[in-house]
Every structure is written in C-alpha cells, then in structure tokens.
N, C-alpha and C positions, 0 to 999 in steps of 0.2 A: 500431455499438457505440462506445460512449463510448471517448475513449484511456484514462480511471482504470480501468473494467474491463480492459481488455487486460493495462494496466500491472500489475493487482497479480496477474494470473495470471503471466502471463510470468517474477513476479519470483520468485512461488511454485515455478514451475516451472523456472529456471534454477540455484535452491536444490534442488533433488529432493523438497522436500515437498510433502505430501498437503495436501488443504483442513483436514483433520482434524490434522494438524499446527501450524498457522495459527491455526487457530480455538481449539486447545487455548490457544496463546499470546496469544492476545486473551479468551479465558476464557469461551467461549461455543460452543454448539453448531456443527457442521460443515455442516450446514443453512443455520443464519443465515448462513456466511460466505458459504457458495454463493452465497447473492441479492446479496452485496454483486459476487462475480466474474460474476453474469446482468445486474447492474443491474436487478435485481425488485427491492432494496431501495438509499434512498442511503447514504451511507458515513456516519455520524456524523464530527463533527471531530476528537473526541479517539481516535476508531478509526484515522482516517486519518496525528493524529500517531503514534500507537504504529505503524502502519505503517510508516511515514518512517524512525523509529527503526530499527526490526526490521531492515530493506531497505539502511539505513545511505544512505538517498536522498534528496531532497526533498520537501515535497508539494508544490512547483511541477512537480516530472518526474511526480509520479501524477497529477495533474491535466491533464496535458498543455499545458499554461505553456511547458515546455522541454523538449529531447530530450537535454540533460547529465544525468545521473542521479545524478552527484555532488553528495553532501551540502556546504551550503553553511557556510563558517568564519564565525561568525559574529565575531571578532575579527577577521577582515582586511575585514569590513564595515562596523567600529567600533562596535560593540554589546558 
C-alpha cells in the first residue's frame, strides 16, 4: 500500500472520523473517498490540498516525501 493511502486513513482515524465524515467535508460521496483510502482511485490535487488543509499537514507528509506532518510556514521559507 502506497504511504498517501495509509496516511489519510490513519489521519481520519486519529481524528475519530468516519469516511462519511470526510467525504461530507470534501462534498462528495463516502464511496468515492473510500477508493481514494484503497487506492482504487488516485487523489486529484486539489482533493489532496483540501486535505493538507483539513489535517493541518503537508502534501509532502501524505505523499510520503517526509515523515514531519507538520504543516510547513510558508514565511519562514520566504514566500
């Protein structure tokens, strides 16, 4: 299993919500998000940022890029 599946369960799951919780917040069926957590489907981009957001995480830590899961300051990166 890919790490971004693991990752966005685990993060669903260390929140106590349902896939159905999730999916409501991404505005779409509990179904679709499923395949996004089997990897039957891939993540769109702008899915993955509203994740990042949500999770208050990176998409380099759902991607598996890095194992810090903190959100990156984008002023002390100079941006």
């Amino acid at each position: 299993m890919r790490v971004i599946y693991r990752r966005i369960r685990d993060l669903r799951e260390d929140l106590d919500l349902s896939q159905t919780d999730v999916a409501k917040m991404l505005g779409m069926s509990q179904t679709g998000y499923s395949k996004y957590e089997t990897g039957e489907n891939d993540i769109p981009t702008q899915i993955l940022i509203r994740l990042a957001k949500f999770y208050n995480t990176s998409i380099d830590y759902l991607l598996g890029q890095t194992d810090n899961p903190k959100r990156y300051d984008a002023e002390k990166c100079g941006n």
